[in-house]
C-alpha positions in Angstrom: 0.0 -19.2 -57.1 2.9 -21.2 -54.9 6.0 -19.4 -56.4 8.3 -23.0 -57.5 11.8 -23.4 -56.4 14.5 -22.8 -58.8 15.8 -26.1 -60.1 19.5 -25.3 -59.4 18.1 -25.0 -56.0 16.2 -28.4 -56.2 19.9 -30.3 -56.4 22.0 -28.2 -54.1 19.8 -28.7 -51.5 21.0 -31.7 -51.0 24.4 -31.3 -50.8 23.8 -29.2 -47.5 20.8 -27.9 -46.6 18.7 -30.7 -46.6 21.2 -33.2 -46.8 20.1 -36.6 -45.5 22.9 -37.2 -43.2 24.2 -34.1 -41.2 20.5 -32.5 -41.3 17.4 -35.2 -42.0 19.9 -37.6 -40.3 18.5 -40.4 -42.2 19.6 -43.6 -43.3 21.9 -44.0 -40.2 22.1 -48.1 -40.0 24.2 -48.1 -43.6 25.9 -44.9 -42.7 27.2 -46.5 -39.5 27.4 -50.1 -40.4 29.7 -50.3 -43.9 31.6 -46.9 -43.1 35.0 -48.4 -42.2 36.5 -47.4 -45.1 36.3 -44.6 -47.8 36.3 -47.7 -50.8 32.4 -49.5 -49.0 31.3 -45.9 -48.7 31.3 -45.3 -52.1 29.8 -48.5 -53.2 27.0 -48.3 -50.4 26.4 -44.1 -52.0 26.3 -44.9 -55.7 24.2 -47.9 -55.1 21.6 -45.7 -52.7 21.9 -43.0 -55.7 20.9 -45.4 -58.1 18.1 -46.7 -56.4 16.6 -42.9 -55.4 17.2 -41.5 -59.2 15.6 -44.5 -60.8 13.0 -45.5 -58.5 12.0 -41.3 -57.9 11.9 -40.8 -62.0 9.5 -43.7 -62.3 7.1 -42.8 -59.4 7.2 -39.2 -60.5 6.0 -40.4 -64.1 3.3 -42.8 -62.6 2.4 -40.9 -59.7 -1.7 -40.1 -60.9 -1.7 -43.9 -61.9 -1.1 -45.2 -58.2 -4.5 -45.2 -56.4 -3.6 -43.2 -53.3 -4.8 -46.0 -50.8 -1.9 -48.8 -52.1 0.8 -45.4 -52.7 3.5 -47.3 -50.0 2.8 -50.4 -51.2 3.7 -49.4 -54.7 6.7 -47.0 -54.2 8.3 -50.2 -51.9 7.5 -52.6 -55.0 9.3 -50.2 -57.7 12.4 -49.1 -54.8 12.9 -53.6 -53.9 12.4 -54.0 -58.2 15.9 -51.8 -58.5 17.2 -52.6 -55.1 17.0 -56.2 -56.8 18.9 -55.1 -59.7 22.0 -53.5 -58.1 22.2 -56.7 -55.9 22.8 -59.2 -58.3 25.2 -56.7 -60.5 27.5 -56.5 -57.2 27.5 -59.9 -56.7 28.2 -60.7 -60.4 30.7 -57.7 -61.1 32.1 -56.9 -57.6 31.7 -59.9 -55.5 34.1 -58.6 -52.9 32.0 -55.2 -52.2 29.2 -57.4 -52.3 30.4 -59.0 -49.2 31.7 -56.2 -47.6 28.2 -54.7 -47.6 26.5 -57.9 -46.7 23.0 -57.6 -46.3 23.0 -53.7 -46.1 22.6 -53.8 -50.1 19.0 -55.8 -50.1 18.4 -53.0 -46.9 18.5 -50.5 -49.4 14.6 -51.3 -50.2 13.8 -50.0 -46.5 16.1 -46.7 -46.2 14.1 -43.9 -45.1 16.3 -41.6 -47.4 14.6 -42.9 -50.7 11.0 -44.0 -49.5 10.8 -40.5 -47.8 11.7 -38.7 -51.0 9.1 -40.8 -53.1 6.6 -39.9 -50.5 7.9 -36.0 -50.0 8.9 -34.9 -53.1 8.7 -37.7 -56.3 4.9 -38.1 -56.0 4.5 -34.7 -55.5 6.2 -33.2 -58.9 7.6 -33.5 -62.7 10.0 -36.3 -63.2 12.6 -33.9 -64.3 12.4 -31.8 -60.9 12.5 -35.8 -59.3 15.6 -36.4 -60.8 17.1 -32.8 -59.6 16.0 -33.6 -56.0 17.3 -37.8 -56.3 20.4 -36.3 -57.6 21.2 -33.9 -55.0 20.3 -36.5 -52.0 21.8 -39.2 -53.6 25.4 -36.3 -53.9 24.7 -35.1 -50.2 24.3 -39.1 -48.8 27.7 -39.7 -51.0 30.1 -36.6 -49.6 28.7 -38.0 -46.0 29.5 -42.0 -46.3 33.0 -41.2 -48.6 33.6 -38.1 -45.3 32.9 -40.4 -42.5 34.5 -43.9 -43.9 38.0 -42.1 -45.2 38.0 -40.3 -41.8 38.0 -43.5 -40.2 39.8 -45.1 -42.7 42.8 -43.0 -42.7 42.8 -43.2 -38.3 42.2 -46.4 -38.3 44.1 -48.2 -40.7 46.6 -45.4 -41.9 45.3 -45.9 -45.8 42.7 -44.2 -48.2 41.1 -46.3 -50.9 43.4 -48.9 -49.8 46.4 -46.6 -50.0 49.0 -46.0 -47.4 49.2 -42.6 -46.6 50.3 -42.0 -43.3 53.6 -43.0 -41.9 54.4 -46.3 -40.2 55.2 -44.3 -37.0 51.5 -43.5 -36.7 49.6 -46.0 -34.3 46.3 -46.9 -36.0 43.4 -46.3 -33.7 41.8 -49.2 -34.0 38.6 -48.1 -32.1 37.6 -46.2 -35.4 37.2 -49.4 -37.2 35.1 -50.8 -34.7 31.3 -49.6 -34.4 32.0 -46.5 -31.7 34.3 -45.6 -34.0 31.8 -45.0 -36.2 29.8 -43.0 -33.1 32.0 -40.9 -32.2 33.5 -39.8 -35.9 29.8 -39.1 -36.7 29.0 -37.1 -33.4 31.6 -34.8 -33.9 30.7 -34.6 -37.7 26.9 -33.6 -36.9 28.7 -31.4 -34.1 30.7 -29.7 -36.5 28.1 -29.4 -39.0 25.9 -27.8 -36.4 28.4 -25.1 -34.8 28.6 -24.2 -38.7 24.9 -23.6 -39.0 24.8 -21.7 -35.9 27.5 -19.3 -36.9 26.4 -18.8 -39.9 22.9 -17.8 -38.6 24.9 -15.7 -36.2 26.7 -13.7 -38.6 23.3 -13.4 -40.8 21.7 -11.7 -37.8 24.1 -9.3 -36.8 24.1 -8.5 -40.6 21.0 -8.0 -40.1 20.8 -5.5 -37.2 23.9 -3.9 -38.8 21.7 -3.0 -42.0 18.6 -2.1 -40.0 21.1 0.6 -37.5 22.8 1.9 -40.7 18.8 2.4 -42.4 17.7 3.5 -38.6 20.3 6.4 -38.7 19.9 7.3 -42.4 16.6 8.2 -41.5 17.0 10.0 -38.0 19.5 12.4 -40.1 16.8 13.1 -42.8 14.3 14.1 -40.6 16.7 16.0 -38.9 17.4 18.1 -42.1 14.0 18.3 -42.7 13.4 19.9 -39.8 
């Protein structure tokens, strides 16, 4: 019997481990496109969240229903229905995000982050465990795009959320509103992210061989006294 994953651990994977920017490196063209500042990266997150929580509960309670030949076809029906929805709300209620985003809200429908999940994990298991894994991706994809647009909001423009906080002495760079700006703050995020891992892994190891020498020489003086 295939031992199930905790369901803490079925959210907080995807706030790090499996988090669809700095380690599936998903959904790039959004994350890259409507990043220049901290305010479109929240819009562009909460309206990817609530896209991959809706459209992942419904597949997941479906999922024996869809005949396994027309399975794409389907989960891209359900994903465009809700992409649909959070569309015209934006431009109704917030028709200056709405703009801002342009047509990377409609894009939504094609994001590799949510038609993966459905495929990889939503048709796959319980709807509650779906809403645990839609959760954490949709939390991981939000700390990236609010990480990566106030980074280059707060270089390149001096403000966060559309508040001043650096001093008028400060030069804006204005590179980091322009799309290498959006490179090369990402590059060295995914850098970062990686030198992390590695150390971490590092230190794990060396824990490791630490505990097996300490064990090692335990035993060597056992025998010893055995003898």
């Amino acid at each position: 019997m295939v031992k199930q994953v905790p369901l803490s651990k079925e959210f907080l994977k995807g706030l790090w481990e499996q988090n669809p920017i700095f380690k599936q490196v998903l959904g790039m063209c959004p994350t890259l496109a409507v990043t220049v500042s901290a305010i479109n990266g929240i819009a562009m997150a909460l309206a990817t969240t609530f896209v991959l929580v809706t459209a992942s509960l419904l597949i997941s309670t479906i999922r024996k229903l869809i005949p396994n030949q027309v399975r794409i076809a389907a989960y891209i029906v359900i994903i465009a229905t809700f992409v649909t929805i959070v569309d015209l709300v934006m431009k109704a209620k917030f028709p200056e995000l709405s703009k801002a985003l342009g047509p990377f809200i409609p894009l939504i429908v094609v994001n590799c982050i949510i038609l993966g999940r459905q495929e990889a994990f939503a048709s796959k298991n319980t709807p509650f465990r779906a809403l645990l894994d839609a959760l954490g991706m949709g939390a991981g994809f939000f700390i990236a795009l609010v990480s990566l647009g106030g980074i280059r909001e707060i270089i390149g423009s001096r403000t966060f959320l559309g508040i001043q906080i650096l001093p008028d002495a400060f030069e804006p760079w204005l590179i980091m509103i322009l799309p290498a700006g959006a490179f090369l703050t990402l590059g060295l995020m995914l850098g970062f992210a990686n030198m992390y891992t590695d150390r971490k892994k590092r230190i794990e190891k060396e824990s490791l061989i630490e505990q097996y020498k300490r064990v090692s020489k335990v035993e060597i003086s056992m025998a010893q006294e055995g003898i």
